[in-house]
Biopython code that builds the backbone (N, CA, C, O; Angstrom):
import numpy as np
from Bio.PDB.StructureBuilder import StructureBuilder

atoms = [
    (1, "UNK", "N", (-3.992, 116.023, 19.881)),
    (1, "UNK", "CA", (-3.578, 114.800, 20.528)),
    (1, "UNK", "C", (-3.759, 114.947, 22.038)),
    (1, "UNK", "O", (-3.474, 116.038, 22.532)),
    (2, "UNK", "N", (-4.313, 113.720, 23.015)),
    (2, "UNK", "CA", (-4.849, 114.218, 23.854)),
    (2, "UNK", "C", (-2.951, 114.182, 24.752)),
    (2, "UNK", "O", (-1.852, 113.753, 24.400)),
    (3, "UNK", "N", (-3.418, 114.798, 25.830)),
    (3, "UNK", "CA", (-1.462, 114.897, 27.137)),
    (3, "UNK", "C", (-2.061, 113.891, 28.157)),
    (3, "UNK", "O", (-3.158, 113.482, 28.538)),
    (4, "UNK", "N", (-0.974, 113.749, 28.348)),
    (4, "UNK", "CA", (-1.269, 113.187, 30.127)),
    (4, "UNK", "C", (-0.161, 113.622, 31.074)),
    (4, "UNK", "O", (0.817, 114.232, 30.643)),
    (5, "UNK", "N", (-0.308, 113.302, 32.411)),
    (5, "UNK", "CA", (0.969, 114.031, 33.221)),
    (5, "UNK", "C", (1.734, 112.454, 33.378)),
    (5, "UNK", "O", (1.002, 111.585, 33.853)),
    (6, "UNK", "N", (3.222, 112.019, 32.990)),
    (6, "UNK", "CA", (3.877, 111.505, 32.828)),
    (6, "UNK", "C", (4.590, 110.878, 33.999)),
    (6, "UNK", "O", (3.659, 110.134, 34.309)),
    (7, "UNK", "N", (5.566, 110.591, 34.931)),
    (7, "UNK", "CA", (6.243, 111.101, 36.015)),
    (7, "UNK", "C", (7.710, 110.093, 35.605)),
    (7, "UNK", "O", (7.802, 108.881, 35.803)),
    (8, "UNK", "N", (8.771, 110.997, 34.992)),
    (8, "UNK", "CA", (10.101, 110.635, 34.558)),
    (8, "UNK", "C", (10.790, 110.669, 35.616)),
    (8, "UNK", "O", (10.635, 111.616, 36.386)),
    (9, "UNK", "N", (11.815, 109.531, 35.935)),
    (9, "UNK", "CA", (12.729, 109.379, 36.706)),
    (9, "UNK", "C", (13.961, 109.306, 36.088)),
    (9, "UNK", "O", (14.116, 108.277, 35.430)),
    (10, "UNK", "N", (14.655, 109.890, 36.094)),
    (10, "UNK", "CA", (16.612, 109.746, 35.639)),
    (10, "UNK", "C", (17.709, 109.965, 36.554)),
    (10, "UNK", "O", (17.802, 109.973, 37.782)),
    (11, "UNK", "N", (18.238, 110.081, 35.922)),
    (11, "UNK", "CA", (19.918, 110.688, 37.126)),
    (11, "UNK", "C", (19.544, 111.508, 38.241)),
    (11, "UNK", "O", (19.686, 111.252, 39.436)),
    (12, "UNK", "N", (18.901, 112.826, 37.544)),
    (12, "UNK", "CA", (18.792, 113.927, 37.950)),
    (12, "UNK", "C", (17.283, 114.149, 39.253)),
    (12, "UNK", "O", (17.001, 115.021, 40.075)),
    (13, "UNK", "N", (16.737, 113.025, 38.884)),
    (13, "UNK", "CA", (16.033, 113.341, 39.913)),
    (13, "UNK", "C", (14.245, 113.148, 39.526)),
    (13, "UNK", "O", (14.310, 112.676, 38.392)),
    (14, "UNK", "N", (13.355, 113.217, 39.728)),
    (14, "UNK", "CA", (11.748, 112.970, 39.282)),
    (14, "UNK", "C", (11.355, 114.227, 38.703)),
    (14, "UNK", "O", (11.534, 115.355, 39.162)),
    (15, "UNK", "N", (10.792, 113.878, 37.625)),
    (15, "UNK", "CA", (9.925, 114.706, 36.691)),
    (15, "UNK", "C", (8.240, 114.806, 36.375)),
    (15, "UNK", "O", (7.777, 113.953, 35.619)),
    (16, "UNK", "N", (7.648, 115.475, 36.746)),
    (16, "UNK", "CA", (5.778, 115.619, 36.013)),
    (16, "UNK", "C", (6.009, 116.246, 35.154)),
    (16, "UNK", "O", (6.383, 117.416, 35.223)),
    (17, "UNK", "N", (5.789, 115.416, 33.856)),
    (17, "UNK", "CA", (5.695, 116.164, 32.421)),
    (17, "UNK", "C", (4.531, 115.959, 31.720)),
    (17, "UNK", "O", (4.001, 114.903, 31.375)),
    (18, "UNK", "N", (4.160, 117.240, 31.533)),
    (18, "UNK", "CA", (2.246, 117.133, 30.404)),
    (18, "UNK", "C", (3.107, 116.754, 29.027)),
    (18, "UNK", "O", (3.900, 117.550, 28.525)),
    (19, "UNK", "N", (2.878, 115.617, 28.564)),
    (19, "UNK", "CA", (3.420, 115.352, 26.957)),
    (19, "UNK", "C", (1.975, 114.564, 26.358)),
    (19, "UNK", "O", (0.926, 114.320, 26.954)),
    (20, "UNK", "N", (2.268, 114.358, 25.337)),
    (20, "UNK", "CA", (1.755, 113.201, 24.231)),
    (20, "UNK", "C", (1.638, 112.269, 24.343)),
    (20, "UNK", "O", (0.682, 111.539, 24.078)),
    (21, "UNK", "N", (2.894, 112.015, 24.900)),
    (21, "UNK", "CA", (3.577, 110.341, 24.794)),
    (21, "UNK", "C", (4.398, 110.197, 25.915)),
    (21, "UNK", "O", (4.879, 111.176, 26.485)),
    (22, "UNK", "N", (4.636, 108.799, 26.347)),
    (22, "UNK", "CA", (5.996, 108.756, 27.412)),
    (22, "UNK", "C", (7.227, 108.738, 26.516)),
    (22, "UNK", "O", (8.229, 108.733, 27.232)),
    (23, "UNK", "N", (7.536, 108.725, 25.203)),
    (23, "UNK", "CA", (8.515, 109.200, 24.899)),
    (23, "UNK", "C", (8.628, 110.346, 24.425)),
    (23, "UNK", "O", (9.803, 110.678, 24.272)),
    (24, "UNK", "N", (7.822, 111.149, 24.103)),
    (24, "UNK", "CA", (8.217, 112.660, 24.360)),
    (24, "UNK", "C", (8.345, 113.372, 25.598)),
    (24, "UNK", "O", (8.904, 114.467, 25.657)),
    (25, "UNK", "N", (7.684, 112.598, 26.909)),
    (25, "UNK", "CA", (8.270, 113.190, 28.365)),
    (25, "UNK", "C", (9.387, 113.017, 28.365)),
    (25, "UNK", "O", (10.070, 113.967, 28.747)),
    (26, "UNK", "N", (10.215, 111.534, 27.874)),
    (26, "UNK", "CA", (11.488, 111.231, 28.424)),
    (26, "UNK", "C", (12.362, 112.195, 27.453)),
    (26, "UNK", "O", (13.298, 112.793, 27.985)),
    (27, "UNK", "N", (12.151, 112.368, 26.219)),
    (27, "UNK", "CA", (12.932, 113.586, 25.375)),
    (27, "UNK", "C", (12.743, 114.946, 25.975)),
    (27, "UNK", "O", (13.764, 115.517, 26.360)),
    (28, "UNK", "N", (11.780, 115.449, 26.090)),
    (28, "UNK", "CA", (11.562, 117.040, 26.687)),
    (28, "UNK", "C", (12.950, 116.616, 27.892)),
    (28, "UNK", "O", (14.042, 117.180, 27.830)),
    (29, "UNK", "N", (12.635, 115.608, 28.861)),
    (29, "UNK", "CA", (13.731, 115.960, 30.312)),
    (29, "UNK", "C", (15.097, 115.463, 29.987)),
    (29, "UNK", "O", (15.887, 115.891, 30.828)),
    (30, "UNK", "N", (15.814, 114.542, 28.869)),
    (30, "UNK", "CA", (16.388, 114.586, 28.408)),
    (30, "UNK", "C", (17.534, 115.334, 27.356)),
    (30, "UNK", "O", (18.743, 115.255, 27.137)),
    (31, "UNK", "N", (16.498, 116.011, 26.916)),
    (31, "UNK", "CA", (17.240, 117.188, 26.281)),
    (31, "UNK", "C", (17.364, 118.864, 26.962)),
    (31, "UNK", "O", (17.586, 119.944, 26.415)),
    (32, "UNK", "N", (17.044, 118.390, 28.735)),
    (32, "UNK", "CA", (17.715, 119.857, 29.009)),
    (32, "UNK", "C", (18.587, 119.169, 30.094)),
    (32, "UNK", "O", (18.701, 119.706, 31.195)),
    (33, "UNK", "N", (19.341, 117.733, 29.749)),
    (33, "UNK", "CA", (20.460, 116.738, 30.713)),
    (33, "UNK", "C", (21.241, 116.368, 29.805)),
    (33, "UNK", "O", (22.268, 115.931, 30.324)),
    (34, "UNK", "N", (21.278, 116.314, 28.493)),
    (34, "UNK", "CA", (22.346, 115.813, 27.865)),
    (34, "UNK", "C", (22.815, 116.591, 26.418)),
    (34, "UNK", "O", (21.910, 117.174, 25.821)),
    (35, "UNK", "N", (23.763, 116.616, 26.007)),
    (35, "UNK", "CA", (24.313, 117.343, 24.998)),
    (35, "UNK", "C", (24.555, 116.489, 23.818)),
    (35, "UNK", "O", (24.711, 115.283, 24.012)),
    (36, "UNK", "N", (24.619, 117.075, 22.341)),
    (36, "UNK", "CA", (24.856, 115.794, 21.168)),
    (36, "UNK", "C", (25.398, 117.012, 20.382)),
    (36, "UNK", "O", (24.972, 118.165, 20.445)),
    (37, "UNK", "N", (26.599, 116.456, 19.494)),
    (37, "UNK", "CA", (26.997, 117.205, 18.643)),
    (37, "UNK", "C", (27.689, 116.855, 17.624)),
    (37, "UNK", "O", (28.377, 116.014, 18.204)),
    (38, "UNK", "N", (28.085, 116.829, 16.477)),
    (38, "UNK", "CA", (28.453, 116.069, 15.367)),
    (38, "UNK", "C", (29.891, 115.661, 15.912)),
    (38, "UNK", "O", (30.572, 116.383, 16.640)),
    (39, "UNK", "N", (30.187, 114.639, 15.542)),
    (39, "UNK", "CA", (31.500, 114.493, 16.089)),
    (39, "UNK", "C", (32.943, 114.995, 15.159)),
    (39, "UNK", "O", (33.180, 114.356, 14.134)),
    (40, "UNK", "N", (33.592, 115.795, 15.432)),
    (40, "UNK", "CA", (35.267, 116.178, 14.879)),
    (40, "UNK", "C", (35.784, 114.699, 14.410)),
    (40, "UNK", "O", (35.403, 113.628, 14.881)),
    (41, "UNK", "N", (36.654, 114.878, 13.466)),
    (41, "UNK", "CA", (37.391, 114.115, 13.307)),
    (41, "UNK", "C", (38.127, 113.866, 14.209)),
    (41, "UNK", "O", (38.138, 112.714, 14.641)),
    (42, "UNK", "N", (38.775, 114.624, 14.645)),
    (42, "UNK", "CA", (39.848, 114.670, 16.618)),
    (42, "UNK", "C", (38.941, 113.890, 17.011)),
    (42, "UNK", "O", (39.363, 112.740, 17.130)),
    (43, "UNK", "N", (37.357, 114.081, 17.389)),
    (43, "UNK", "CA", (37.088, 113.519, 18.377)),
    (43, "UNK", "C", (36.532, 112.302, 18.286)),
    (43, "UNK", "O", (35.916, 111.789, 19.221)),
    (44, "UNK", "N", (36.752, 111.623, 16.885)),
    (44, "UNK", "CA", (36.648, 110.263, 16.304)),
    (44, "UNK", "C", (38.087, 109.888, 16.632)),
    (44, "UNK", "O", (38.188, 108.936, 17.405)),
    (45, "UNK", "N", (39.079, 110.370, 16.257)),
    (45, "UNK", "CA", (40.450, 109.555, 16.216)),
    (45, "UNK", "C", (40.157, 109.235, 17.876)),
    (45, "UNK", "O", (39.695, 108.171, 18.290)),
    (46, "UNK", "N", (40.509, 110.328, 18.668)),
    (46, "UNK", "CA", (40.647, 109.787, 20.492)),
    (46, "UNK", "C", (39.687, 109.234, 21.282)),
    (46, "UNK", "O", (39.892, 108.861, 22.437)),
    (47, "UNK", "N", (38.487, 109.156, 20.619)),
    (47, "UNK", "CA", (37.499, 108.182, 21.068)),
    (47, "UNK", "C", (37.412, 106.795, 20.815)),
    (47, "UNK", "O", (37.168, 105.876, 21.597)),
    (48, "UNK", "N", (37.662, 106.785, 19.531)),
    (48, "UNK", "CA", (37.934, 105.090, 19.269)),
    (48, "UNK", "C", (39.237, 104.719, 19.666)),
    (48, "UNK", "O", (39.437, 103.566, 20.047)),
    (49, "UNK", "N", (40.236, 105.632, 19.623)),
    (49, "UNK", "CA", (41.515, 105.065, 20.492)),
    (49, "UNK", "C", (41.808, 104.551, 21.776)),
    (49, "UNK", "O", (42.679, 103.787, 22.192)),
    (50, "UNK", "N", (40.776, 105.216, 22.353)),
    (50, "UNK", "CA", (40.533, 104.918, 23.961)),
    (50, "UNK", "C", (39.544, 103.625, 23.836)),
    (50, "UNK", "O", (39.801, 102.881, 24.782)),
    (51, "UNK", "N", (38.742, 103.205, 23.203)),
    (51, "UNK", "CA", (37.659, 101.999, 23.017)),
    (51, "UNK", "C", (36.524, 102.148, 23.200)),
    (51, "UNK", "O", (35.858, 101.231, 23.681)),
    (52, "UNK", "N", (35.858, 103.590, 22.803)),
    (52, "UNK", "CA", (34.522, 103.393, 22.764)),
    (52, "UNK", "C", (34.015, 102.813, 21.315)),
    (52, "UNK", "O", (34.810, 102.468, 20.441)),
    (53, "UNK", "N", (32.976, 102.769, 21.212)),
    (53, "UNK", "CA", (32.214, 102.280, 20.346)),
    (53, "UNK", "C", (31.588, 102.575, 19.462)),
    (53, "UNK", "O", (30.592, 102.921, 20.098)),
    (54, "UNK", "N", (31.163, 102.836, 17.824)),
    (54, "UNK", "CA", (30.009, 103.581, 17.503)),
    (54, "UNK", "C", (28.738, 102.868, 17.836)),
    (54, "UNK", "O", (28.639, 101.651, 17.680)),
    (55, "UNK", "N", (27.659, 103.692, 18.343)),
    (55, "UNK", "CA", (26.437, 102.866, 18.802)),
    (55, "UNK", "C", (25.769, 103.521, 17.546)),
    (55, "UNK", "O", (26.188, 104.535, 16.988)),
    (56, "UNK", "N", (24.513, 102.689, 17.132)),
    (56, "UNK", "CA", (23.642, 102.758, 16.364)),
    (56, "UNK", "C", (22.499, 103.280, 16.676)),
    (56, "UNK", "O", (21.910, 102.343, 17.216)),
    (57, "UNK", "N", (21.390, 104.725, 16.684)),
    (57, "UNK", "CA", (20.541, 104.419, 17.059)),
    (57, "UNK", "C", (19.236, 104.110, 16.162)),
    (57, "UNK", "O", (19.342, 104.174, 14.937)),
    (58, "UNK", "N", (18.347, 103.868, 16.599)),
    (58, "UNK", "CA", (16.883, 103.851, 15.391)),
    (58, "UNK", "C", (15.762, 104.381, 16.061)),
    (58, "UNK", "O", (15.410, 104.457, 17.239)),
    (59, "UNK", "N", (15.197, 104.806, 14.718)),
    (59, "UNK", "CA", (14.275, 105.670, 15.469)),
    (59, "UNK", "C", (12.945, 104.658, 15.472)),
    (59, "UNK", "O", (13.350, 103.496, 15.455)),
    (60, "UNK", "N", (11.481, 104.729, 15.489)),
    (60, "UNK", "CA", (10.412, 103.576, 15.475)),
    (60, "UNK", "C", (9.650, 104.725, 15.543)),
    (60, "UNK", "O", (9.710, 105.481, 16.513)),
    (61, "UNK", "N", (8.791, 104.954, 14.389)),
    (61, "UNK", "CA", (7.601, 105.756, 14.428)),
    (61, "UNK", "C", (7.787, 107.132, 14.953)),
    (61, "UNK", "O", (7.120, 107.481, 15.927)),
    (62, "UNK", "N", (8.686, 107.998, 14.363)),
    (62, "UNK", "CA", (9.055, 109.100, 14.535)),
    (62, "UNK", "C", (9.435, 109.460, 15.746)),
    (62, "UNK", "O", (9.895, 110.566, 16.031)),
    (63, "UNK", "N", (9.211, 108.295, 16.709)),
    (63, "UNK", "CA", (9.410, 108.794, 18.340)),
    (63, "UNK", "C", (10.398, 107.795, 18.799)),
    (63, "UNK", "O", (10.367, 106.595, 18.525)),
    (64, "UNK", "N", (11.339, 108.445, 19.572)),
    (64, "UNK", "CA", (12.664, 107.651, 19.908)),
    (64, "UNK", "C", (11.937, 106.760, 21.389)),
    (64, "UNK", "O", (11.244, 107.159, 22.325)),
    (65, "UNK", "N", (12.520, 105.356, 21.010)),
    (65, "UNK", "CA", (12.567, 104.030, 21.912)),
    (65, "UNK", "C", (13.012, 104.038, 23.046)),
    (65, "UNK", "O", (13.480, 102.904, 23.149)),
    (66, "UNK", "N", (13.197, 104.581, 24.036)),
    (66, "UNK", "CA", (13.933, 104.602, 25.282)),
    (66, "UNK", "C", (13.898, 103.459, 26.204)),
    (66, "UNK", "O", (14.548, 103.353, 27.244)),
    (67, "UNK", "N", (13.082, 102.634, 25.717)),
    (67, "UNK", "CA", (12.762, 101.713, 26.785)),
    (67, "UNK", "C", (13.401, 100.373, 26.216)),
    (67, "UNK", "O", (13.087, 99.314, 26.759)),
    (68, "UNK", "N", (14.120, 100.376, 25.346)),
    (68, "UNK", "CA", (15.104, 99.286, 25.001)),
    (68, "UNK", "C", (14.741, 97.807, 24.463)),
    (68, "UNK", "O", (15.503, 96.909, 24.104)),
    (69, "UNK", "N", (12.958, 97.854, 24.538)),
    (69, "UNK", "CA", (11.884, 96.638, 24.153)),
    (69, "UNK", "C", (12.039, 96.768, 22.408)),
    (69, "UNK", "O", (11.657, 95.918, 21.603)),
    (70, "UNK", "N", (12.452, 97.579, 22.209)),
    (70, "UNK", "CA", (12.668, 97.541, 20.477)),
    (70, "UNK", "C", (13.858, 97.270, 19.286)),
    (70, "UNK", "O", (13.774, 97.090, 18.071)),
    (71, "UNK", "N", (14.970, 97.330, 20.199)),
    (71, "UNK", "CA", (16.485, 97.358, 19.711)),
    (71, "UNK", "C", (15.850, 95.894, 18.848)),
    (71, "UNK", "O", (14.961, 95.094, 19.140)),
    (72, "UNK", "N", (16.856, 96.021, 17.583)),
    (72, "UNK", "CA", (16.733, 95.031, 16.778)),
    (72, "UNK", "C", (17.997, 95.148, 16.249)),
    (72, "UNK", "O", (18.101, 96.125, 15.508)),
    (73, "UNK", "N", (19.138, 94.393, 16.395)),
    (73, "UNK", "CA", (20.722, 94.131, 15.813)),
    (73, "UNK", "C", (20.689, 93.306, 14.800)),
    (73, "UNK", "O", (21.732, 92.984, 14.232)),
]
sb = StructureBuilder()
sb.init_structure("model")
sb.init_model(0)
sb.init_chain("A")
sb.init_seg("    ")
for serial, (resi, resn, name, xyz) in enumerate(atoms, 1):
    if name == "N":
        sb.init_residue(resn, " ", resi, " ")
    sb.init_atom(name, np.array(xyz, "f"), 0.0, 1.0, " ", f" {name:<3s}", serial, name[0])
structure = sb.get_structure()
């Protein structure tokens, strides 16, 4: 598959990433900025107690949507 150099912007600051895809740049710099982990029951009871939300995500062609042009509710 051919790469290209990407250039990701987030929180943290600008990124040049050789990927595939622009959503595998935004995953590679994403996943060394954010953490995911199954959630505890604890941490279901005090999360929804406080009012967050469960969000849904979907995936589209094996590669995650970041750009929000795809959400379908």
């Amino acid at each position: 598959m051919k790469e290209r150099i990407y250039v990701v912007t987030g929180p943290k600051g600008v990124h040049l990433v050789n990927s595939p895809s622009r959503q595998s740049a935004i995953a590679f710099i994403a996943n060394n900025q954010f953490k995911a982990e199954v959630a505890t029951q604890m941490d279901l009871v005090e999360l929804l107690e406080k009012g967050y939300k469960v969000e849904h995500a979907r995936v589209i062609n094996q590669e995650l949507d970041f750009t929000g042009e795809n959400n379908v509710e």
